[in-house]
TORSE-744727 format. One record per atom (N, C-alpha, C): residue number from 1; atom name; x, z, y. Coordinates in steps of 0.001 Angstrom, whole numbers, plus 500000, padded with zeros to 6 digits. Example, Ala and Ser with C-alpha at 12.3 -4.5 7.8 and 13.67 -1.06 7.14 Angstrom:
<atoms>
1	N	513190	507800	494310 $
1	CA	512300	507800	495500 $
1	C	513200	507800	496700 $
2	N	512850	507080	497750 $
2	CA	513670	507140	498940 $
2	C	512900	507870	500030 $
</atoms>
This chain:
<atoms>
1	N	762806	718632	758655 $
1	CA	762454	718776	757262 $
1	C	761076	719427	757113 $
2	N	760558	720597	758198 $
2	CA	759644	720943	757963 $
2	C	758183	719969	757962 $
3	N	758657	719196	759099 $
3	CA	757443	718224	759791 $
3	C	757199	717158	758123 $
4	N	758100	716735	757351 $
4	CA	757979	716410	756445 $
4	C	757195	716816	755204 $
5	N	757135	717951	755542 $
5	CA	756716	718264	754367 $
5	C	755127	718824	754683 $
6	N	754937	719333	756171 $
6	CA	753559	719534	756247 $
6	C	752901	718557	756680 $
7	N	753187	717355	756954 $
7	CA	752208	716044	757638 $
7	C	751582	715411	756160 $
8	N	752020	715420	754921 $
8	CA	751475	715359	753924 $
8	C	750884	716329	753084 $
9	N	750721	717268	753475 $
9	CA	750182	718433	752757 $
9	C	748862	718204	753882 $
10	N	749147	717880	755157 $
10	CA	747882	717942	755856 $
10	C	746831	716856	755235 $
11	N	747551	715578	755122 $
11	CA	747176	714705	754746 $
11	C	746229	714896	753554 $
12	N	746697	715131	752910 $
12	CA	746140	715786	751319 $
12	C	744766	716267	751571 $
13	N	745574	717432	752126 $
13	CA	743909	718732	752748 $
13	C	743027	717654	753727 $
14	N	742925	717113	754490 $
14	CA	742014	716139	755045 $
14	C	741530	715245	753871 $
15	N	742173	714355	753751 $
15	CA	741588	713781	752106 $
15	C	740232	714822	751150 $
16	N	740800	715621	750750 $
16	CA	740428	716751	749606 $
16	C	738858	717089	750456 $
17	N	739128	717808	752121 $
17	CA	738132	718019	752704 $
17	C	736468	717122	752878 $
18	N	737499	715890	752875 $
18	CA	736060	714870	753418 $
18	C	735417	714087	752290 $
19	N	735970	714443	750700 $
19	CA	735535	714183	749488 $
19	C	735761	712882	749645 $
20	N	736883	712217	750048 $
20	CA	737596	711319	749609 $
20	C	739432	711549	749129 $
21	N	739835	710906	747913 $
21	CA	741334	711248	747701 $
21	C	742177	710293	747950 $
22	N	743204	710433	748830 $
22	CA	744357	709314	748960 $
22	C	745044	709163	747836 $
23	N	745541	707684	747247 $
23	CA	746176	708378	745969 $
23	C	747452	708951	746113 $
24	N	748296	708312	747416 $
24	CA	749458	709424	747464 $
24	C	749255	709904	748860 $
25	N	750015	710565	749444 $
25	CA	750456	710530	751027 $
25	C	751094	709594	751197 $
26	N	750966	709358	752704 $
26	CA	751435	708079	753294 $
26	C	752395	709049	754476 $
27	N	753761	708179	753993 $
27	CA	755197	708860	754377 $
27	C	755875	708015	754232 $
28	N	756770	708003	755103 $
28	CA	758518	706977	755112 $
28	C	758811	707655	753976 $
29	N	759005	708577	753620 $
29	CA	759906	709015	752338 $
29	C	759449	708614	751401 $
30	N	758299	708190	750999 $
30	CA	757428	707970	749991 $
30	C	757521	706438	749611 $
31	N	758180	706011	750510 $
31	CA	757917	704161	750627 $
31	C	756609	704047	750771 $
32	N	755829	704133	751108 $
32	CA	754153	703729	751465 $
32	C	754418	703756	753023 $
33	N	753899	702479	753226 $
33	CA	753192	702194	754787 $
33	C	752422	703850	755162 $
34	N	752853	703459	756962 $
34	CA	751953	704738	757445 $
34	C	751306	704201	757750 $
35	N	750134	704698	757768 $
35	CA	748637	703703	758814 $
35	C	748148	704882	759570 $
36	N	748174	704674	761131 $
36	CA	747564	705180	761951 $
36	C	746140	704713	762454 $
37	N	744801	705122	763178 $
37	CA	744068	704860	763134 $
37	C	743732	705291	764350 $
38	N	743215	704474	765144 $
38	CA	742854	705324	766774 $
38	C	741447	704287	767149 $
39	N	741207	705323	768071 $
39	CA	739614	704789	768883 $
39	C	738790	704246	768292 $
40	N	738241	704861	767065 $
40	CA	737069	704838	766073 $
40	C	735819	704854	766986 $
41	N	735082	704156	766790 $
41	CA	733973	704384	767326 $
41	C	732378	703670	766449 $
42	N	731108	704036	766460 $
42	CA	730402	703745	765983 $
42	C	729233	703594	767127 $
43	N	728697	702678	767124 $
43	CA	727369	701919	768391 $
43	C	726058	702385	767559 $
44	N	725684	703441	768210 $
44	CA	724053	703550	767542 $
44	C	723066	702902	767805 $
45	N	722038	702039	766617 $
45	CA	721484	701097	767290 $
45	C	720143	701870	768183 $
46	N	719785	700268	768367 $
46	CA	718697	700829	769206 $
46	C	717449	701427	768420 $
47	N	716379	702131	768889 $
47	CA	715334	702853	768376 $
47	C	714648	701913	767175 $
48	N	714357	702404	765993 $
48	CA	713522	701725	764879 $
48	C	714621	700478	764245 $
49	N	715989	700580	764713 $
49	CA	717026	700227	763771 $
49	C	717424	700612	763283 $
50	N	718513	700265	761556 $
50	CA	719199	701269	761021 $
50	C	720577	700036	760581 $
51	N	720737	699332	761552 $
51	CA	722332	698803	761673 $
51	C	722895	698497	762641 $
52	N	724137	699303	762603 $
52	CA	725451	699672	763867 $
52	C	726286	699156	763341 $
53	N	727134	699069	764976 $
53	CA	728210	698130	764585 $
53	C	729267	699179	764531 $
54	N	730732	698614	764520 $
54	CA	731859	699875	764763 $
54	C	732997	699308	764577 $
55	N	733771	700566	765999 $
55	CA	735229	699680	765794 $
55	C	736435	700235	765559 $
56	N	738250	699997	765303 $
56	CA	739099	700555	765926 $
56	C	739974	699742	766034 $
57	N	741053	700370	766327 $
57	CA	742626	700268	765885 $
57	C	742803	700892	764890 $
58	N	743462	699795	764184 $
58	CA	744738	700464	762400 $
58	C	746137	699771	762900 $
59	N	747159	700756	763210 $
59	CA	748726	700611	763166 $
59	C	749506	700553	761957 $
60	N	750378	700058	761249 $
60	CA	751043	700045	760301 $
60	C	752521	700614	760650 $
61	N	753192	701063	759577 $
61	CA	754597	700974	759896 $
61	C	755150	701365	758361 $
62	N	756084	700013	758357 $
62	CA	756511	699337	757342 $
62	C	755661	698304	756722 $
63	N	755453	698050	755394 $
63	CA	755078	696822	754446 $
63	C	753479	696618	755627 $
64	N	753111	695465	754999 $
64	CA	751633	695065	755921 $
64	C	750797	695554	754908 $
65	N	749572	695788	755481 $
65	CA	748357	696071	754658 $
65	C	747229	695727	754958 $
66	N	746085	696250	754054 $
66	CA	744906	695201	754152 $
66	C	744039	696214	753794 $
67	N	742945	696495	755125 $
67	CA	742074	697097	755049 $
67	C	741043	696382	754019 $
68	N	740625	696912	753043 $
68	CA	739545	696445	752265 $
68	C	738608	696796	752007 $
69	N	737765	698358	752442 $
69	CA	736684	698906	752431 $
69	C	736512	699977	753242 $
70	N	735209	700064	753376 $
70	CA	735013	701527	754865 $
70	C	733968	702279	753752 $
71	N	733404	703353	754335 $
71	CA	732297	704144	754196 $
71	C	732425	705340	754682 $
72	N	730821	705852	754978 $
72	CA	730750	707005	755909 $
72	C	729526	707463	755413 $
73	N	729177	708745	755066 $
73	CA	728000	709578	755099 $
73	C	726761	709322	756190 $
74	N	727239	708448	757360 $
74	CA	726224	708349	758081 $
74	C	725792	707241	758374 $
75	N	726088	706077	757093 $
75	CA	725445	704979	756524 $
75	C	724895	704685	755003 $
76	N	724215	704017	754481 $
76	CA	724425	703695	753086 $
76	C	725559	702791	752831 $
77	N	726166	701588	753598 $
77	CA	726897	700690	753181 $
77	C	727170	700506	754547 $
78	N	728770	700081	754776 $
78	CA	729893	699704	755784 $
78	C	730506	698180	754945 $
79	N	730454	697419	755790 $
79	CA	731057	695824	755455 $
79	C	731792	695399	756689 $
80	N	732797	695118	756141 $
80	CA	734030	694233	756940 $
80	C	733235	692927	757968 $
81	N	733232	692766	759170 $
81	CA	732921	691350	759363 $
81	C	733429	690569	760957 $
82	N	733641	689276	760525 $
82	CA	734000	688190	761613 $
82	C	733208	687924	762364 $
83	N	733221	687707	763712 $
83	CA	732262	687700	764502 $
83	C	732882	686260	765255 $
84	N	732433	685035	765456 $
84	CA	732824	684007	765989 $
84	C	732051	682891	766692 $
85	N	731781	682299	768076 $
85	CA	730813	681135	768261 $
85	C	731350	680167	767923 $
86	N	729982	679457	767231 $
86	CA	730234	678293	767047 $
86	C	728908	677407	767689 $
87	N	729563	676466	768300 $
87	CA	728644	675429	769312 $
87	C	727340	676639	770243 $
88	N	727949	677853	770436 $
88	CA	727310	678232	771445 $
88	C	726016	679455	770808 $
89	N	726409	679514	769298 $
89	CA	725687	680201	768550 $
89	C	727166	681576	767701 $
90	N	726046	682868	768188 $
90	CA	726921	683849	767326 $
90	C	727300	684061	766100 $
91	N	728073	683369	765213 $
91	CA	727896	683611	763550 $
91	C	729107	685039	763272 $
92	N	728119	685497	762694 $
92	CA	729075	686983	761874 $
92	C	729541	686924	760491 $
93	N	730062	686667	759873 $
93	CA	730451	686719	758667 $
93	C	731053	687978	757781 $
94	N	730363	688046	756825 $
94	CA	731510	689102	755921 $
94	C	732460	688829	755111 $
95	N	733623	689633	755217 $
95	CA	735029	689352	754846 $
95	C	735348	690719	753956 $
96	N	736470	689840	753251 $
96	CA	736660	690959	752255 $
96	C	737911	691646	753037 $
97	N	738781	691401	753503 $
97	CA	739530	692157	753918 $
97	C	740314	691783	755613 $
98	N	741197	692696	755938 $
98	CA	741854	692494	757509 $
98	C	743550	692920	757227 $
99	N	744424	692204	757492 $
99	CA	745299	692472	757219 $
99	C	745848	692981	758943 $
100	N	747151	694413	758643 $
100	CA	747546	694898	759208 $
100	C	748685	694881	759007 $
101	N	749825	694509	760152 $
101	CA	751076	694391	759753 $
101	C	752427	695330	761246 $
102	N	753700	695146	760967 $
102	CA	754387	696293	761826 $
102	C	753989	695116	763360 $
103	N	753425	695793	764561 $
103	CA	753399	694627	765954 $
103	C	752009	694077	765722 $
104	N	751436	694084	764707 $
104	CA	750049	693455	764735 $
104	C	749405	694040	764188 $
105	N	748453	695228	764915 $
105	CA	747376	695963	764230 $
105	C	745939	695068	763939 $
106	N	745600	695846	763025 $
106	CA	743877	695509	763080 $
106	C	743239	695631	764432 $
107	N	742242	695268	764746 $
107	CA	741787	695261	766382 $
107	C	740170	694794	765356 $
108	N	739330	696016	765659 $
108	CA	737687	695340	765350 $
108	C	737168	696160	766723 $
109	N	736063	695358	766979 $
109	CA	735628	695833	768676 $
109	C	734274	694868	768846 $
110	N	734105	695564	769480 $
110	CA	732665	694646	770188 $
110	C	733083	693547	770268 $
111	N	731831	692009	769667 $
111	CA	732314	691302	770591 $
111	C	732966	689886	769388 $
112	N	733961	690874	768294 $
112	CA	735023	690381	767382 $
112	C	734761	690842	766399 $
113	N	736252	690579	765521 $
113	CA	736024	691383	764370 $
113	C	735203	693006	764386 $
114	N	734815	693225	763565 $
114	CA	733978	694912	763874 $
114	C	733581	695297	761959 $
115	N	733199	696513	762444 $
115	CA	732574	697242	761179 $
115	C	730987	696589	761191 $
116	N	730395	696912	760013 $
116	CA	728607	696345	760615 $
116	C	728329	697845	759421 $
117	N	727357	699005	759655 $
117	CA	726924	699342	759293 $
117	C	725467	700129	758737 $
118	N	725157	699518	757679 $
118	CA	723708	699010	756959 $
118	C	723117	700588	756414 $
119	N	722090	701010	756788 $
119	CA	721323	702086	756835 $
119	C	721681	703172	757649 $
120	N	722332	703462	758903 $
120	CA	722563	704235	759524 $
120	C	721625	705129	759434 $
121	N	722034	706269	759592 $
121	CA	721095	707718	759833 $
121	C	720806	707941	761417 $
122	N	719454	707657	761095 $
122	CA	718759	708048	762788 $
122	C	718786	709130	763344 $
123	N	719164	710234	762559 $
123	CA	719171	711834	763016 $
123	C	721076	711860	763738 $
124	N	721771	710737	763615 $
124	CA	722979	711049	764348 $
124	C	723357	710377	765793 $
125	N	723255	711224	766715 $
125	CA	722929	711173	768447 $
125	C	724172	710677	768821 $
126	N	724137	709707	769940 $
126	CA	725242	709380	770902 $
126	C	725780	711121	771620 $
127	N	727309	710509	771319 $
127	CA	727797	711813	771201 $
127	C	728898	712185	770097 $
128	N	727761	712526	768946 $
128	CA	728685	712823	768105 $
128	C	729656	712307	767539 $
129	N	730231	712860	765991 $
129	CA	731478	712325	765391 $
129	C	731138	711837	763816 $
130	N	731352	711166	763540 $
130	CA	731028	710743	762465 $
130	C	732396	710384	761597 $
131	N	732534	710898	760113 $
131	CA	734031	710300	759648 $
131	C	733856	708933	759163 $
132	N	734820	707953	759229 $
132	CA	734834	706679	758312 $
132	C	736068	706896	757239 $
133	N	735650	707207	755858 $
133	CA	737413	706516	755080 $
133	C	737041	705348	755485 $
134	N	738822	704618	755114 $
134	CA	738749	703563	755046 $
134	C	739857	703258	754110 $
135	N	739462	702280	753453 $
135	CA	740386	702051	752403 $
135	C	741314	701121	752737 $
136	N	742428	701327	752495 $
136	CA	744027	699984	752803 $
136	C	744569	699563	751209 $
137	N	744735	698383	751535 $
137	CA	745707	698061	750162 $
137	C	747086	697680	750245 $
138	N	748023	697636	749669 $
138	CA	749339	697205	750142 $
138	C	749701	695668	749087 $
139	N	750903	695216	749031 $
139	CA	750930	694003	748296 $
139	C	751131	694413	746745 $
140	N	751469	695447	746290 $
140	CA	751549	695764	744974 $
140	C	750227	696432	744976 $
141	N	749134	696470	745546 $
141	CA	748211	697088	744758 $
141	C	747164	698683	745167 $
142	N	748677	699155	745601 $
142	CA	748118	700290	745819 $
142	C	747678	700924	747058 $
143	N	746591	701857	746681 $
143	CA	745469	701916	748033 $
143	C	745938	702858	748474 $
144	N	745451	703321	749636 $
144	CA	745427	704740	750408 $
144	C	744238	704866	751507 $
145	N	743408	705810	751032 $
145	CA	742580	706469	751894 $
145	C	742927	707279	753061 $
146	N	742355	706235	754269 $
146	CA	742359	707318	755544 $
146	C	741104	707584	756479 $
147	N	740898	709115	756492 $
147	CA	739853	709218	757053 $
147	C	740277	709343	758618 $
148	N	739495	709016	759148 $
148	CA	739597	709443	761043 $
148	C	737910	709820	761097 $
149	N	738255	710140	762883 $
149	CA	736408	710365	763086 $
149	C	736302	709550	763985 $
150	N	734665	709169	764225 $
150	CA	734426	707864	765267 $
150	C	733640	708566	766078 $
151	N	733861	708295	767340 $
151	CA	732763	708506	768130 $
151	C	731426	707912	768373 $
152	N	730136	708766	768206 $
152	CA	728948	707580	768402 $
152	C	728752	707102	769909 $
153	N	728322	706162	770241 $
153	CA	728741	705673	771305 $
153	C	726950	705407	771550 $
154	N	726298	704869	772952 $
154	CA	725044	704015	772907 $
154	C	725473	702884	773654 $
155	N	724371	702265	772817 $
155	CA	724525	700536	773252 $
155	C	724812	699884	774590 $
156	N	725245	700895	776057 $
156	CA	725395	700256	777044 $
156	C	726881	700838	777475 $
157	N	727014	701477	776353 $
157	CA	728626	702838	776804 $
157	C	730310	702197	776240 $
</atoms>
């Protein structure tokens, strides 16, 4: 009972902290999907660039959901996008959303699907941590903000 009641109060206080708000906690008790989020990472570009790519895992458990927006303080703009060859040429596309369901997480990574993000801040070093919210939607509508942190990574790591 206790673990119940402080994994959403944490939740909250993380939210509140990183000046983004979830609109509820995300809890079995709550009926809202949990979304877990692992191995965030962000690729700093190379020198006299200011767009990185970025990736993770999103886990669900219960209803499926649909990542539909990112952002981070250490871009101006984060966009969803497909990464696919065609006849031997790289086309990337932007997408509005990634659906996440129970057995089939989101997967963005080098390579594939990924984050693409447009004005990166050059003052943030391979190494550090950078937060991403990211926004989920469920089939009725309603969102939930989750922040994680990404690791900055360099382009050969």
């Amino acid at each position: 009972m206790l673990f119940r009641t402080l994994i959403p109060a944490a939740a909250l206080m993380l939210a509140a902290c990183s000046g983004q708000a979830a609109d509820k906690p995300a809890d079995a008790a709550s009926g809202q999907s949990v979304i877990e989020v692992k191995e965030a990472f962000v690729v700093k570009p190379a020198e006299g660039r200011d767009i990185a790519a970025g990736g993770l895992m999103a886990y669900v458990t219960g209803a499926p959901v649909e990542l539909v927006g990112a952002s981070t303080d250490a871009a101006a703009r984060v966009e969803l996008h497909t990464m696919s060859m065609e006849d031997g040429v790289m086309q990337m596309r932007q997408v509005e959303s990634f659906t996440a369901s129970e057995g089939e997480p989101i997967v963005l990574q080098r390579g594939g699907n990924h984050l693409m993000l447009f004005g990166f801040d050059p003052s943030v070093a391979v190494g550090d941590k950078v937060d991403l919210a990211l926004e989920f939607r469920d089939s009725d509508g309603t969102s939930q903000t989750v922040v994680t942190s990404a690791e900055v990574k360099g382009l050969g790591d």
